[in-house]
C-alpha beads as a LAMMPS data file, in Angstrom:
LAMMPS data file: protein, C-alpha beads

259 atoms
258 bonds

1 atom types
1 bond types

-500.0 500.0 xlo xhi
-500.0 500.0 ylo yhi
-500.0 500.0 zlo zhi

Masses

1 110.0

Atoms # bond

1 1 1 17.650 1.140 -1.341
2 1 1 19.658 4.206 -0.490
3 1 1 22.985 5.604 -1.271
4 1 1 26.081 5.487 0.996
5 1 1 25.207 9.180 1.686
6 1 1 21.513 9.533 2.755
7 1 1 23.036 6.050 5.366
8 1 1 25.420 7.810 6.701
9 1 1 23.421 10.959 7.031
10 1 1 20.815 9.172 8.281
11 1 1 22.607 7.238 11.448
12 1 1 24.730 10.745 12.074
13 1 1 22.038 12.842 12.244
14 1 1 18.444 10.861 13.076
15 1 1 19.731 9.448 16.027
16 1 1 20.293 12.525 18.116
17 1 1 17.833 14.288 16.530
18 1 1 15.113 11.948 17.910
19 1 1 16.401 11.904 21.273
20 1 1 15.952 15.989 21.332
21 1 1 12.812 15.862 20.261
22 1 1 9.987 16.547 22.873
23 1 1 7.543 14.543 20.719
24 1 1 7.887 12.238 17.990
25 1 1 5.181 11.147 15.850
26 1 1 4.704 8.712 13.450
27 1 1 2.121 6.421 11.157
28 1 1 1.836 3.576 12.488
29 1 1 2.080 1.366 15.297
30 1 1 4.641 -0.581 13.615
31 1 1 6.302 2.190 12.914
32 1 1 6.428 3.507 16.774
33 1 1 7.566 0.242 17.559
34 1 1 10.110 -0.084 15.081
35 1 1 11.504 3.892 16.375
36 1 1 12.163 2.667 19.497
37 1 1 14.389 -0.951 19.025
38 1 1 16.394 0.785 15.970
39 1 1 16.589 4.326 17.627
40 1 1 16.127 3.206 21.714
41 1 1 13.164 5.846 21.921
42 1 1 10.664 5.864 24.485
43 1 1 7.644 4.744 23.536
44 1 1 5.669 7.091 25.737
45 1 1 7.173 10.234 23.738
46 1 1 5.812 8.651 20.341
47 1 1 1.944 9.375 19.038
48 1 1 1.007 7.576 16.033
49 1 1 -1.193 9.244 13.776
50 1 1 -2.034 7.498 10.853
51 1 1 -2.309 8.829 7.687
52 1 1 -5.045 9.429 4.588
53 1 1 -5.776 9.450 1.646
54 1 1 -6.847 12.387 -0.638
55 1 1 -10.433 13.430 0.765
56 1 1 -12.917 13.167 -2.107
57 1 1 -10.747 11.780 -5.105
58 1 1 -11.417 8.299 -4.846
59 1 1 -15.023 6.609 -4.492
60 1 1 -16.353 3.709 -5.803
61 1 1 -18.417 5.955 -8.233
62 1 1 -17.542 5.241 -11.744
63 1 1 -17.341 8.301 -14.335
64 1 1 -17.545 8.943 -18.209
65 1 1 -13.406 9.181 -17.609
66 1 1 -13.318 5.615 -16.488
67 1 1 -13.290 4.540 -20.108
68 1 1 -10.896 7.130 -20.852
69 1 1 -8.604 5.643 -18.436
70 1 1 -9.098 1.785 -20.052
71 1 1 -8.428 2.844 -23.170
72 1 1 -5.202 4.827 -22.702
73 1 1 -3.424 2.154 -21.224
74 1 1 -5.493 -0.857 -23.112
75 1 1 -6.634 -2.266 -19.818
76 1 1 -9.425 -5.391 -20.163
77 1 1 -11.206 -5.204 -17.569
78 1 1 -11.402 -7.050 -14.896
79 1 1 -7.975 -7.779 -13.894
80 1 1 -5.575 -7.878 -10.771
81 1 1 -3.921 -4.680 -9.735
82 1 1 -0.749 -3.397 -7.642
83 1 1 0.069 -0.208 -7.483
84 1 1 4.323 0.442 -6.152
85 1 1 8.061 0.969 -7.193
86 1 1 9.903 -1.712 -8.115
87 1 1 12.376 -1.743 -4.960
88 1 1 12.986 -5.223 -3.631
89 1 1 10.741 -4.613 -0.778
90 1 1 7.526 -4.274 -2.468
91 1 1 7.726 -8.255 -3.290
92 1 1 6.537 -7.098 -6.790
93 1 1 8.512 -10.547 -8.063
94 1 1 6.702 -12.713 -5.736
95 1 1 3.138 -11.491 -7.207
96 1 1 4.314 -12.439 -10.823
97 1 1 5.579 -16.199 -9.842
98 1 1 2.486 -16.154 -7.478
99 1 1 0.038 -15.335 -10.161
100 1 1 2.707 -18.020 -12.729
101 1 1 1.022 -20.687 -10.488
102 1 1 -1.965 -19.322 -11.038
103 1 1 -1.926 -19.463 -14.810
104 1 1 -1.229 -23.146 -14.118
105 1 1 -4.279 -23.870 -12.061
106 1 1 -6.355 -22.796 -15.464
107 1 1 -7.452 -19.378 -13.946
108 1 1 -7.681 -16.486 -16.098
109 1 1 -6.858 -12.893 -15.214
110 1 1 -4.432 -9.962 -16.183
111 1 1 -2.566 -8.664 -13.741
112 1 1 -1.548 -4.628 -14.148
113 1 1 1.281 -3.145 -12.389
114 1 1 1.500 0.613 -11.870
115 1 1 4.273 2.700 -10.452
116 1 1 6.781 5.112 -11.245
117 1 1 9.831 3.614 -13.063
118 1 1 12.585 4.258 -10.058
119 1 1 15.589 1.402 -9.318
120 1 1 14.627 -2.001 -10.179
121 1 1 12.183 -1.196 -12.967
122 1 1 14.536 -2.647 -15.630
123 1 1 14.917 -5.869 -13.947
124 1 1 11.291 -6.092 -13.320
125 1 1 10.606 -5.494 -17.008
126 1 1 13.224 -8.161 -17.808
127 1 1 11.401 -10.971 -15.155
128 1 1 8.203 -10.042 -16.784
129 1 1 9.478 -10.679 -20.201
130 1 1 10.985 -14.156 -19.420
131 1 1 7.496 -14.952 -17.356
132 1 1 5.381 -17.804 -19.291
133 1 1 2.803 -14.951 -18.638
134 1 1 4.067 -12.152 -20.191
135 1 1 1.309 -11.806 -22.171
136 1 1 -1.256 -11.625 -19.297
137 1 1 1.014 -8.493 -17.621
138 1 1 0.810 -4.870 -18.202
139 1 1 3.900 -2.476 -16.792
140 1 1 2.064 0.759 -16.619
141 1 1 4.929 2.927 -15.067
142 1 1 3.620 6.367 -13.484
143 1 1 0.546 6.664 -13.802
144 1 1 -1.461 10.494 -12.860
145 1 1 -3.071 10.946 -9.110
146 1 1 -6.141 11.615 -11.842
147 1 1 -6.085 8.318 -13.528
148 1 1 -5.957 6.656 -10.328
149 1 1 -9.408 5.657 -9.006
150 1 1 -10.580 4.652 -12.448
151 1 1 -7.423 2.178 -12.506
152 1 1 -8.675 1.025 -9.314
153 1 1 -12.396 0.596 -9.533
154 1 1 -11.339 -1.340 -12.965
155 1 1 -9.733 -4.327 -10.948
156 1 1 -11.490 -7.593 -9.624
157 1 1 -8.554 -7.332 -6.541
158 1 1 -5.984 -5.314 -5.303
159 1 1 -2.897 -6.672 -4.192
160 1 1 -0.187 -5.763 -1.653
161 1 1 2.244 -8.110 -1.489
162 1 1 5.163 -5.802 0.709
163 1 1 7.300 -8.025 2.666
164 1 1 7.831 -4.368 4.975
165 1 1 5.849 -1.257 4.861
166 1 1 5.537 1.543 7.401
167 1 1 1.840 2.329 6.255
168 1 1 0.803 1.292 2.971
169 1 1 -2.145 4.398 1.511
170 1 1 -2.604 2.227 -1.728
171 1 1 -4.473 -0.414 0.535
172 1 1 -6.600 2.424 1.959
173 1 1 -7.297 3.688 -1.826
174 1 1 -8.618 0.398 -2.721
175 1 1 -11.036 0.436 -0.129
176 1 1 -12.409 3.213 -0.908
177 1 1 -13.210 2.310 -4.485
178 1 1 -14.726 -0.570 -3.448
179 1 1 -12.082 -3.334 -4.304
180 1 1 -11.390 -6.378 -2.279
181 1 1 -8.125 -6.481 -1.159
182 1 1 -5.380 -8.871 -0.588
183 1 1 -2.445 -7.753 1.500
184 1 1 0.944 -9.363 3.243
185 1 1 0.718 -10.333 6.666
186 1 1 3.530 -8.232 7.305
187 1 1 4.823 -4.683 8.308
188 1 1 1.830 -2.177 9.142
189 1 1 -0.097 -4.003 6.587
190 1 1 -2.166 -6.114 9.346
191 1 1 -2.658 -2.465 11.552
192 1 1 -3.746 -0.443 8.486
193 1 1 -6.339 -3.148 7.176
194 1 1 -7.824 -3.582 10.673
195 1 1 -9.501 -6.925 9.842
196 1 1 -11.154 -5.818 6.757
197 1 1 -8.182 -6.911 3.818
198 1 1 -7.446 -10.675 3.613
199 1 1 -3.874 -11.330 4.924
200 1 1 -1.219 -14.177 3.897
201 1 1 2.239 -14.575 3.652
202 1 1 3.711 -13.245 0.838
203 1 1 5.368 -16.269 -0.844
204 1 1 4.276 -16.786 -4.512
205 1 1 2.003 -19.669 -3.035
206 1 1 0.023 -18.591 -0.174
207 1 1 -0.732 -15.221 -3.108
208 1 1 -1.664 -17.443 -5.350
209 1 1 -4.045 -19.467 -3.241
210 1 1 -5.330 -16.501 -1.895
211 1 1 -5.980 -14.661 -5.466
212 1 1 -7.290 -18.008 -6.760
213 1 1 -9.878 -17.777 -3.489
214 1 1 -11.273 -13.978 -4.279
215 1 1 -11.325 -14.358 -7.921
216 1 1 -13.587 -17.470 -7.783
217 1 1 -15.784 -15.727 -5.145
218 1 1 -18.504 -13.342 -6.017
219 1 1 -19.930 -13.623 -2.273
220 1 1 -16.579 -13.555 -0.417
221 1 1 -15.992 -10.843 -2.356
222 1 1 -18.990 -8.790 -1.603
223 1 1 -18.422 -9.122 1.974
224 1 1 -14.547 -7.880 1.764
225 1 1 -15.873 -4.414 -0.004
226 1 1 -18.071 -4.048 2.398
227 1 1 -15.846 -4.645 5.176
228 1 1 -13.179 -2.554 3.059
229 1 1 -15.936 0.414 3.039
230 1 1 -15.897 0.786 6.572
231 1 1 -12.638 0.312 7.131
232 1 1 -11.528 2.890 4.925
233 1 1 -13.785 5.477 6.923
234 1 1 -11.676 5.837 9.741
235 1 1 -9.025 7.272 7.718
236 1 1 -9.743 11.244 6.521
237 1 1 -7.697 14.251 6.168
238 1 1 -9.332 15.977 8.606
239 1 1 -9.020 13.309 11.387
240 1 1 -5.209 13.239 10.842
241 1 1 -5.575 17.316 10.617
242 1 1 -6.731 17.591 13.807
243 1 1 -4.595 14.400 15.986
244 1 1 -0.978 16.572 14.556
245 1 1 -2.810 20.099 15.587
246 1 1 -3.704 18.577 19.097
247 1 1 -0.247 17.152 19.516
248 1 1 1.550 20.512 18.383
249 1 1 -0.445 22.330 20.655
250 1 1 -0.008 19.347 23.446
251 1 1 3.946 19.822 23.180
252 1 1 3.768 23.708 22.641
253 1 1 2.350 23.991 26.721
254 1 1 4.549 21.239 27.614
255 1 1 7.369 23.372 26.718
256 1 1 5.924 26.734 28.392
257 1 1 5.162 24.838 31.266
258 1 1 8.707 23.950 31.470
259 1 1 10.351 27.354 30.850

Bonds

1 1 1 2
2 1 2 3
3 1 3 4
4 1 4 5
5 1 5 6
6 1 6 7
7 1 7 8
8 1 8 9
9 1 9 10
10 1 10 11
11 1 11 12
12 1 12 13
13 1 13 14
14 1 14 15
15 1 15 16
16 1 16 17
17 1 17 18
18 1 18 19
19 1 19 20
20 1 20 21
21 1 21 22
22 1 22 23
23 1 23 24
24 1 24 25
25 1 25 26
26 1 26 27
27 1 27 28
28 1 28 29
29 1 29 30
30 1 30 31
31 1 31 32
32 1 32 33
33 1 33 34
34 1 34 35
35 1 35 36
36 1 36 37
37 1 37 38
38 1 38 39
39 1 39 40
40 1 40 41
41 1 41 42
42 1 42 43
43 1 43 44
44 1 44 45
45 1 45 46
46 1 46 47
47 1 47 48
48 1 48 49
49 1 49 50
50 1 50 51
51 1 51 52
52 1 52 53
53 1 53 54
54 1 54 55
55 1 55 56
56 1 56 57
57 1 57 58
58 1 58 59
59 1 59 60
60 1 60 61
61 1 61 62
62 1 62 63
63 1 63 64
64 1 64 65
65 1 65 66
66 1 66 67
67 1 67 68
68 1 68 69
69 1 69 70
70 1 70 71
71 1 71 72
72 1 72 73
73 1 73 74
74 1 74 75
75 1 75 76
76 1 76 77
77 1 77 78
78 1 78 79
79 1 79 80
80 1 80 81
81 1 81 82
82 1 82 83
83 1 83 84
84 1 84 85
85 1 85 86
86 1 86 87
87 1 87 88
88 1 88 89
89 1 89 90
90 1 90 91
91 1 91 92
92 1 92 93
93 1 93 94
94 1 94 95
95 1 95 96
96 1 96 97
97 1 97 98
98 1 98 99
99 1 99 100
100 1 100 101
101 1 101 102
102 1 102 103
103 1 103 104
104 1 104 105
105 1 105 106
106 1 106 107
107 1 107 108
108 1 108 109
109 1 109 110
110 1 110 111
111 1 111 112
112 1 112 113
113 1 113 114
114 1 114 115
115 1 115 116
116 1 116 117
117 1 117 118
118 1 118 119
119 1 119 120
120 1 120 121
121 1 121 122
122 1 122 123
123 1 123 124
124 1 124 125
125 1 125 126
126 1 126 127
127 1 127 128
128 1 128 129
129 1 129 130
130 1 130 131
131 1 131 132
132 1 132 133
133 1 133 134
134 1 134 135
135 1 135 136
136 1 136 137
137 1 137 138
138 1 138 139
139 1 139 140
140 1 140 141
141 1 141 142
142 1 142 143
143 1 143 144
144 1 144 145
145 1 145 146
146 1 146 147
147 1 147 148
148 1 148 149
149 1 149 150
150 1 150 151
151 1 151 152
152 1 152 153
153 1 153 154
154 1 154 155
155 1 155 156
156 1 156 157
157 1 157 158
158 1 158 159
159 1 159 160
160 1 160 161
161 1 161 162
162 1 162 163
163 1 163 164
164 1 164 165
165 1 165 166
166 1 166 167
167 1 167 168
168 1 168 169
169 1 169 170
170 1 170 171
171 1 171 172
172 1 172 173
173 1 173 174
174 1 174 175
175 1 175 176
176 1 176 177
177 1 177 178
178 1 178 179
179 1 179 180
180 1 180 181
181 1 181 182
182 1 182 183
183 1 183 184
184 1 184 185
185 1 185 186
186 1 186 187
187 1 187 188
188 1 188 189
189 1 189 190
190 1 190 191
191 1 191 192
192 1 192 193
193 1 193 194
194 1 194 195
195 1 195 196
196 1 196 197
197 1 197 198
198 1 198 199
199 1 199 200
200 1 200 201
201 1 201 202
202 1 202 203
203 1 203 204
204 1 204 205
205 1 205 206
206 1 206 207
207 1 207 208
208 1 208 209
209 1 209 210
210 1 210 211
211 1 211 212
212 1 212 213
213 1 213 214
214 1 214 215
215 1 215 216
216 1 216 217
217 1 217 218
218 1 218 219
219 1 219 220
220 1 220 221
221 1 221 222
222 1 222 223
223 1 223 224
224 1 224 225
225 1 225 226
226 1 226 227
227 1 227 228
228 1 228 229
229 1 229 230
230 1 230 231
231 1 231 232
232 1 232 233
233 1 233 234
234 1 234 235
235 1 235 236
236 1 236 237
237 1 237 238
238 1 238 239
239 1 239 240
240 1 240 241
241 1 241 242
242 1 242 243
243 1 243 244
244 1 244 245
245 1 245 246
246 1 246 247
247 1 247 248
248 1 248 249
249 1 249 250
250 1 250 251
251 1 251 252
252 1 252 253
253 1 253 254
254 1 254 255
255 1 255 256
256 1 256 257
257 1 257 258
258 1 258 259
């Protein structure tokens, strides 16, 4: 996904860089782990802090707006939602032939995709167009921060079908609007939903049979935004706030103590 440039940039100067550093810190578990194989880091000198999401802007209180929202980009609601880029990674592909099988099984849904048109947007427009359910899929493209948690307490499910992702914050947005969500078993997907997402491969079948299993449950769906609720509480802009100040000021009398 990146030029020849950033690459090369990117194994001259990380590298070292890393290996200076008195502290490294990053957002995930995965993440930490994935510093030191690729970058031979010790794992002692990492501290993951995980990130958040924007304090106050999403909630699973519906507003006047809401409607707003549906009607500027025609959404029926309810319907299945991702929000992400079309790189390769995001598995964007394998959610439209997952939810092609799902079509077949008789279910009935729409499925809206949101995210800024970067590399890869063309092609996905082009697989969506030759999909027997074209007709059943909106490409939103970028959609405002402010239009966000009414697209999200619109939707039945979120999905996050990533096949690698350092963190994932959609999945942590859902949750906090109160939508059940369905996320790969890969990445830092498992660490970031803690329990409270339902996790499968991310093969068109296994996200199919997992859609087809929270769509036709009202009770199993209950008990995921619930479980999403909590989940999404240990995640605030002032608990990140504080783990980077206490590390900056950790490594700040590391470094005195050493000079």
């Amino acid at each position: 996904n990146f030029s020849w440039a950033q690459r090369i940039y990117r194994a001259i100067f990380l590298p070292p860089s890393a290996k200076r550093a008195s502290q490294i810190t990053t957002n995930s578990l995965f993440t930490a782990k994935d510093v030191v194989n690729s970058l031979g880091i010790n794992i002692r000198k990492i501290k993951v802090i995980h990130h958040s999401t924007t304090d106050n802007q999403f909630s699973e209180n519906g507003s006047p707006k809401d409607i707003v929202v549906f009607k500027k980009y025609g959404l029926k609601i309810p319907y299945i939602l991702s929000v992400a880029n079309a790189l390769p990674h995001k598995n964007l592909d394998g959610l439209l032939n997952g939810c092609v099988l799902l079509a077949q099984r008789g279910i009935k849904f729409e499925l809206v995709l949101a995210g800024a048109p970067m590399k890869f947007h063309k092609k996905l427009r082009e697989l969506i167009d030759s999909s027997p359910i074209f007709d059943r899929v909106k490409l939103l493209g970028y959609v405002p921060d402010s239009d966000l948690p009414a697209l999200y307490r619109g939707a039945t499910v979120y999905v996050f079908p990533s096949i690698f992702e350092g963190f994932g914050v959609p999945l942590i947005e859902a949750m906090i609007t109160g939508i059940p969500v369905l996320a790969a078993n890969r990445g830092a997907l498992p660490e970031i939903a803690g329990g409270a997402a339902m996790l499968v491969d991310p093969d068109p079948q296994n996200l199919a049979k997992g859609l087809q299993k929270v769509l036709s449950d009202q009770e199993l769906r209950s008990k995921m935004r619930n479980q999403g609720f909590r989940r999404a509480k240990e995640f605030t802009f002032r608990k990140t706030a504080e783990q980077t100040l206490g590390l900056i000021i950790e490594t700040g009398n590391s470094s005195r103590s050493l000079s």
